[in-house]
TIZA-496975 format. One line per field, with one value per residue (C-alpha): residue number from 1; residue in one letter; x, y, z. Coordinates in steps of 0.05 Angstrom, whole numbers. Example, Ala and Ser with C-alpha at 12.3 -4.5 7.8 and 13.67 -1.06 7.14 Angstrom:
<nodes>
pos [1 / 2] $
code [A / S] $
X [246 / 273] $
Y [-90 / -21] $
Z [156 / 143] $
</nodes>
This chain:
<nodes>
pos [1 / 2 / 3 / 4 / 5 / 6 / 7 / 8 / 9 / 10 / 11 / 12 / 13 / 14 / 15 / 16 / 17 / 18 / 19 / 20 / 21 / 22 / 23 / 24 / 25 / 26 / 27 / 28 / 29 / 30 / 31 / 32 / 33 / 34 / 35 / 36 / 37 / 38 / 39 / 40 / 41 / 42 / 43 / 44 / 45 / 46 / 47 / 48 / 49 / 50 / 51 / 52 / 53 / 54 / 55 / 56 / 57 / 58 / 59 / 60 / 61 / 62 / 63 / 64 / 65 / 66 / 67 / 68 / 69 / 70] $
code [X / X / X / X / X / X / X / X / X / X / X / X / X / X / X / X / X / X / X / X / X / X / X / X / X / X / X / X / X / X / X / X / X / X / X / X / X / X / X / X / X / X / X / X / X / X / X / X / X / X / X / X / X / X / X / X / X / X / X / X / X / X / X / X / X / X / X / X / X / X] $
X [-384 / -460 / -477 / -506 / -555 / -507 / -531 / -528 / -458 / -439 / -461 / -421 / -363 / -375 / -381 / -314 / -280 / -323 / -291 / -222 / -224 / -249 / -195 / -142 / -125 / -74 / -45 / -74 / -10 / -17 / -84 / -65 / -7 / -26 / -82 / -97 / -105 / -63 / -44 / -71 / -139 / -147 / -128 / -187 / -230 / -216 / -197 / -221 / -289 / -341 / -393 / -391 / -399 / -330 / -319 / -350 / -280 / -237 / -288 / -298 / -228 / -223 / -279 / -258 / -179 / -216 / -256 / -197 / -154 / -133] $
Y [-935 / -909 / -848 / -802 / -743 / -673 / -638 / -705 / -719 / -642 / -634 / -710 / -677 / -603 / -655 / -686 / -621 / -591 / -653 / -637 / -567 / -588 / -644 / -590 / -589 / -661 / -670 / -722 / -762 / -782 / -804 / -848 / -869 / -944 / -949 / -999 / -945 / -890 / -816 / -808 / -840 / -798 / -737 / -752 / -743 / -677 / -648 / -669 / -659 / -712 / -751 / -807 / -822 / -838 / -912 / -925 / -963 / -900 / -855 / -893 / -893 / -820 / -800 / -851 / -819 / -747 / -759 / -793 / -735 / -687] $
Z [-818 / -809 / -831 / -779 / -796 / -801 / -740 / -704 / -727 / -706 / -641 / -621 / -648 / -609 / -541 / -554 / -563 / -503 / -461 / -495 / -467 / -397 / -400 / -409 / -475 / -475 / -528 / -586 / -581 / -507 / -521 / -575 / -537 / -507 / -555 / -609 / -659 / -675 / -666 / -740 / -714 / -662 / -700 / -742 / -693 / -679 / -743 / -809 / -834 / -806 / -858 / -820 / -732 / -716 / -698 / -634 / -607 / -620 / -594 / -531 / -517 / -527 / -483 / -433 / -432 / -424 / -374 / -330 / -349 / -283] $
</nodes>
């Protein structure tokens, strides 16, 4: 995985959990749920600390799941 520059890497992450909240909060295991990767994946993306951009696939799919979300 790239590395991305911290503030860079930070303010991807604050979108995704900005779209989380204006998705209405569903939970990580319905968006893993149909995917090719799991709820662990997508857990990631939301909780541990980021070094490295997410991969682009799992991020994609997240984003894309959000932004279809009622």
């Amino acid at each position: 995985m790239p590395d991305m520059p911290p503030g860079k890497l930070r303010d991807l992450i604050k979108e995704l959990h900005d779209l989380h909240r204006l998705a209405g909060w569903p939970s990580l295991r319905e968006m893993a749920q149909g995917q090719a990767f799991s709820y662990a994946t997508v857990s990631d993306l939301f909780s541990k600390p980021k070094k490295h951009a997410p991969r682009p696939r799992t991020l994609l799919a997240a984003v894309e799941f959000l932004a279809g979300h009622p």
